[in-house]
C-alpha positions as CSV (number, residue, x, y, z in Angstrom):
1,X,37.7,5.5,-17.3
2,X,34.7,3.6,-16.2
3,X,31.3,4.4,-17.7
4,X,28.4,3.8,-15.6
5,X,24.7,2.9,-17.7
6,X,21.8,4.3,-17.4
7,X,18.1,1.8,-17.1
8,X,17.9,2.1,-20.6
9,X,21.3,1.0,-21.8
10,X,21.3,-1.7,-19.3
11,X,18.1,-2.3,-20.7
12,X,19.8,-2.8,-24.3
13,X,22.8,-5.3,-22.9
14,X,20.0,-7.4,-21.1
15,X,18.1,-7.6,-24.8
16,X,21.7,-8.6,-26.1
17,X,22.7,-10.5,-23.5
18,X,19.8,-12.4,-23.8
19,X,20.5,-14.0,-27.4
20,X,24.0,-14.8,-25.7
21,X,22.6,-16.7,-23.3
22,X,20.1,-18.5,-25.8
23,X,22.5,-19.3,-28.1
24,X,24.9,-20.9,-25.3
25,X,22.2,-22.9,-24.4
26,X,21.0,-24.2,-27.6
27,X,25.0,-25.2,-27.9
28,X,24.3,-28.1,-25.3
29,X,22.4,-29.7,-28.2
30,X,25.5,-29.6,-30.9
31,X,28.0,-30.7,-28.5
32,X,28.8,-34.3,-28.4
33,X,31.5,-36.8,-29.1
34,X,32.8,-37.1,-32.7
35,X,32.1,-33.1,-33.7
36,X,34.8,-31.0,-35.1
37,X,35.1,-27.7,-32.8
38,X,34.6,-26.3,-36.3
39,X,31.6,-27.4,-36.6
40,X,30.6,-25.5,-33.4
41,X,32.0,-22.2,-35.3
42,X,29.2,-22.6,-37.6
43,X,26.5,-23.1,-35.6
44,X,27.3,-20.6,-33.7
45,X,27.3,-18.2,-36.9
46,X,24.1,-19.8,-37.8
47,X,22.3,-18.9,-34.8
48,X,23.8,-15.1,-34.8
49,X,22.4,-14.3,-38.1
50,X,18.9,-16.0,-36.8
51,X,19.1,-13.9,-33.8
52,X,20.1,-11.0,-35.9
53,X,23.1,-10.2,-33.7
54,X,27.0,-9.7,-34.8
55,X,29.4,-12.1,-32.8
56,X,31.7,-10.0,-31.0
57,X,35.0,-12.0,-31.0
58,X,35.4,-12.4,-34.9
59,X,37.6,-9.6,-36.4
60,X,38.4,-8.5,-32.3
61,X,42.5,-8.1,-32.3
62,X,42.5,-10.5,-35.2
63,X,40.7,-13.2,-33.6
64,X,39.6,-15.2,-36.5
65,X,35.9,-17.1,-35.5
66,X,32.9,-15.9,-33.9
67,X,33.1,-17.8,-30.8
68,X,36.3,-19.6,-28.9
69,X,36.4,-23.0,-28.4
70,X,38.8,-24.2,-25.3
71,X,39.3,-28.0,-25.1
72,X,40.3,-30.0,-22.3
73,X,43.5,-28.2,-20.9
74,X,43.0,-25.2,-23.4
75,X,41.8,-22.3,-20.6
76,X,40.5,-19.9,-23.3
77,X,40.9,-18.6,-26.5
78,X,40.8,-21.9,-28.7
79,X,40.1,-21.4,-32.3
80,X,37.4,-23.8,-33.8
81,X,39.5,-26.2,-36.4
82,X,38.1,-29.0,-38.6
83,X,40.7,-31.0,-37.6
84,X,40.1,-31.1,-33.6
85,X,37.1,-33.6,-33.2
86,X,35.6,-33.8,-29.4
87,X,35.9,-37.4,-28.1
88,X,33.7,-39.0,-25.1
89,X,34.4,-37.4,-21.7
90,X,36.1,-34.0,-23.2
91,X,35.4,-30.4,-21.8
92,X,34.5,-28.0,-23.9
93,X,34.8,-24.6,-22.8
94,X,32.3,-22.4,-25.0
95,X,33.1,-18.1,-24.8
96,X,30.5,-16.6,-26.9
97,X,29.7,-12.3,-27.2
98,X,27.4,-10.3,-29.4
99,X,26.8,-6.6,-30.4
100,X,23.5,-5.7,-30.1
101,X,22.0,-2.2,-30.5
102,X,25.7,-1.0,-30.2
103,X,26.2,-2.7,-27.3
104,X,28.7,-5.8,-26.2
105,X,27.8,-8.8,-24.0
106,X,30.0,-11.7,-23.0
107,X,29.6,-15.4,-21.3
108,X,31.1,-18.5,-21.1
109,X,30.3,-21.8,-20.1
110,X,32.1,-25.0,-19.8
111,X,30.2,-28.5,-21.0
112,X,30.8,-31.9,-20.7
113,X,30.9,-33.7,-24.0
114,X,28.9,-36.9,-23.2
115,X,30.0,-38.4,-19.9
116,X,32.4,-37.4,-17.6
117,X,33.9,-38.6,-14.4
118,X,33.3,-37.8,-10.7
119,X,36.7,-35.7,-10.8
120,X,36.4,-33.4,-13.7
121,X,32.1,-32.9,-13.0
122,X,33.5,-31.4,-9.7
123,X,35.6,-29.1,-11.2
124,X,33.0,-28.2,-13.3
125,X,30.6,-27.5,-10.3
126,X,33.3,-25.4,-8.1
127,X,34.0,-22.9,-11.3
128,X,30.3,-22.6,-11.9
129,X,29.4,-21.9,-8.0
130,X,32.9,-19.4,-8.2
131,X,31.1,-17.3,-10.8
132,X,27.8,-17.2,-8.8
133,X,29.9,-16.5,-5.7
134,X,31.3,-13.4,-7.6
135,X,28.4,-12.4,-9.0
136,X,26.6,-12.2,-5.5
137,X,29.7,-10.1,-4.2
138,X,28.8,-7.6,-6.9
139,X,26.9,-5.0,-5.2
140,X,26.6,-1.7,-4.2
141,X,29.5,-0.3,-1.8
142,X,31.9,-3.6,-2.2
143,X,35.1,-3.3,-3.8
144,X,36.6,-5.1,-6.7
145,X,38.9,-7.1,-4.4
146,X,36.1,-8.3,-2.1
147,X,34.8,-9.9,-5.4
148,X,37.8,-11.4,-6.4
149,X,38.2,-13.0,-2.8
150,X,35.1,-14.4,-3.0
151,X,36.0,-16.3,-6.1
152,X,39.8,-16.9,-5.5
153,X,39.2,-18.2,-1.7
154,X,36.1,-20.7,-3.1
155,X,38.4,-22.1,-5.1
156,X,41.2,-22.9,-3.3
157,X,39.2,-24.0,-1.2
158,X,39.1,-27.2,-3.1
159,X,42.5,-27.7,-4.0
160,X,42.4,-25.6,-7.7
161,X,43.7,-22.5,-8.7
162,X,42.7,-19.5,-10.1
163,X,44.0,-18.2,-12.9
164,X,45.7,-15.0,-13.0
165,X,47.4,-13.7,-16.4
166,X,43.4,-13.3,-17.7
167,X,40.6,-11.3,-15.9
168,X,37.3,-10.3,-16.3
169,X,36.4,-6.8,-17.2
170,X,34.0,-4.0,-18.0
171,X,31.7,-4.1,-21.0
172,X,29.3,-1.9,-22.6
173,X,30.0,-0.1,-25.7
174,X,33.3,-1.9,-26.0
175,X,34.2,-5.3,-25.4
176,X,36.7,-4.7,-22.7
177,X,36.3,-1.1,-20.8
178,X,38.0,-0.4,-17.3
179,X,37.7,-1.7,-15.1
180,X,39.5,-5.1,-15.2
181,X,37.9,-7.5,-12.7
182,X,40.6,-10.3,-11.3
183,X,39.2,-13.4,-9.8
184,X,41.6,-13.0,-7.1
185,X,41.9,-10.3,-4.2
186,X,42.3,-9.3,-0.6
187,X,38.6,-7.9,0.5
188,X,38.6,-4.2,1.1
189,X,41.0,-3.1,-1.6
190,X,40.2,-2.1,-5.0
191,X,37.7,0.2,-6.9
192,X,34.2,0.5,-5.4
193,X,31.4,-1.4,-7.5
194,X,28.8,2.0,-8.2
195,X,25.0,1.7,-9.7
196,X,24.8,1.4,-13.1
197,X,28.6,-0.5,-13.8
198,X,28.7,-3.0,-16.0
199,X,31.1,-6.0,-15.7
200,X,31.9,-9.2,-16.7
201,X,32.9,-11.8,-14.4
202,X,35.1,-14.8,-15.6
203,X,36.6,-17.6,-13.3
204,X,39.1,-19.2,-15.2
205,X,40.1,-22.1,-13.0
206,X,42.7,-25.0,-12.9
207,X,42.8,-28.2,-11.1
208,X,46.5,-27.9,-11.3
209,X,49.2,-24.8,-10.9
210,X,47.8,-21.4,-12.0
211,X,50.0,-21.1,-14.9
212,X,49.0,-21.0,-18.4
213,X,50.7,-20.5,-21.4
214,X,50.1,-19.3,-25.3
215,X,50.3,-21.4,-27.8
216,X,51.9,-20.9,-31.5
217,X,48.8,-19.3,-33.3
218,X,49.1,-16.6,-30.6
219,X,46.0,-17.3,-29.0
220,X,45.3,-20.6,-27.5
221,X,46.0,-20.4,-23.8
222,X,46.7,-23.8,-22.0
223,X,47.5,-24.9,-18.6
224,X,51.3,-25.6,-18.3
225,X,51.0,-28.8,-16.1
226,X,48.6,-30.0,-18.9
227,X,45.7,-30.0,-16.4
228,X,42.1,-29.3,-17.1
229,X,40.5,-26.2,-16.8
230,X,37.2,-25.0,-16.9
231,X,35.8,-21.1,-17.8
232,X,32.2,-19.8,-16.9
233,X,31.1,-16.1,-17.4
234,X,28.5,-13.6,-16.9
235,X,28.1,-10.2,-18.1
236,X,26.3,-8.6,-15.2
237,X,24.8,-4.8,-13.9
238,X,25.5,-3.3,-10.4
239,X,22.0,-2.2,-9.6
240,X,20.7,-1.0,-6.2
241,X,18.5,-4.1,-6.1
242,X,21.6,-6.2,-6.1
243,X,23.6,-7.7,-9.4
244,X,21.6,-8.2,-12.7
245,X,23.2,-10.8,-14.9
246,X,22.1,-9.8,-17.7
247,X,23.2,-13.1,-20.0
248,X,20.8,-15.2,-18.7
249,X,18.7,-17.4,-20.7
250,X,15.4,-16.4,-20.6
251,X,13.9,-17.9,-23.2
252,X,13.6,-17.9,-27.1
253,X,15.0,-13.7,-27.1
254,X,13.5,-13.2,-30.7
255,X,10.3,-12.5,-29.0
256,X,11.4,-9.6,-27.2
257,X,13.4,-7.6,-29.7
258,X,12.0,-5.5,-31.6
């Protein structure tokens, strides 16, 4: 069943969302060779009890930290560990959510931890322009598959892959409502994106095969060729003046909460 928000709860998410994206940000600043993904765990805590937000992930089906931590060919999932230290020329994917006000929001990004070649900055660049091509495909009177075309045929475009065992999905009072959003799709089939959905879009993407498996602690995805992959996310609003994405970073968000 999807639920469809009124100005005011959309209002809420963007206040939420917000924090999200702040706190994503400010995570460009910890990351770096020679940190323990741990280490990133407690930042991120840090920063959700300054913000005065709860993380959504901790506790969520069990999952054990407040924000996952996907290295390298780990596509999402990863669970912070002091023993995992980031080395020069890593990935780091970073998928962060809060509850604000009773309401979810969700975003990823993927960073480079200090420098990185020519070859994985592009893959970089191509999943971060697939999310902003879904995002733009999120409007009034398109259907979910036109979205997921617009991601899946970018990247392929370039030789990668999307993957296609994890989705994005709609959020609002829950984490994960209906309806799930693939990154894949044939345009013209699918559910039709109304005012006032919310959804969050998520290009997972591989610069090898599509395939991914889970590792022993039940969580840790990873590609099965052992190639990179890289994760960026929005939690957005259908509106009738076009998609909102509404975990932007606007901006120290303590100033506009009350």
């Amino acid at each position: 069943m999807i639920t469809r928000k009124t100005a005011d709860e959309i209002e809420i998410m963007a206040e939420g969302g917000r924090i999200v994206g702040r706190i994503l940000k400010m995570m460009e600043d910890v990351v770096g060779p020679g940190i323990t993904t741990s280490s990133i765990e407690k930042e991120a805590e840090k920063l959700s009890d300054h913000f005065g937000i709860i993380p959504a992930f901790k506790g969520y089906s069990g999952y054990p930290s407040a924000i996952c931590v996907s290295v390298n060919e780990e596509v999402v999932h990863g669970i912070p560990s002091p023993k995992r230290r980031l080395r020069e020329g890593d990935i780091v994917g970073l998928d962060f959510g809060a509850i604000h006000k009773g309401f979810f929001s969700d975003s990823a990004v993927t960073l480079p931890v200090g420098r990185i070649n020519s070859r994985v900055r592009k893959l970089l660049d191509v999943t971060r322009a697939a999310l902003e091509r879904g995002i733009q495909s999120a409007i009034i009177g398109n259907r979910l598959g036109d979205l997921g075309h617009a991601v899946q045929s970018y990247v392929e475009g370039f030789g990668y892959s999307v993957v296609q065992v994890f989705v994005g999905h709609g959020i609002g009072r829950s984490l994960h409502e209906d309806p799930q959003v693939p990154n894949f799709g044939e345009p013209g089939r699918g559910i039709v994106l109304e005012e006032g959905m919310t959804i969050a879009i998520e290009p997972m993407v591989n610069e090898g095969e599509s395939s991914v498996r889970v590792l022993d602690d039940g969580w840790t995805a990873v590609t099965t060729d052992g190639g990179l992959s890289a994760h960026f996310e929005h939690s957005i609003a259908v509106t009738k003046d076009g998609p909102r994405i509404l975990t932007l970073d606007c901006g120290d968000p303590k100033e506009r909460i009350s």
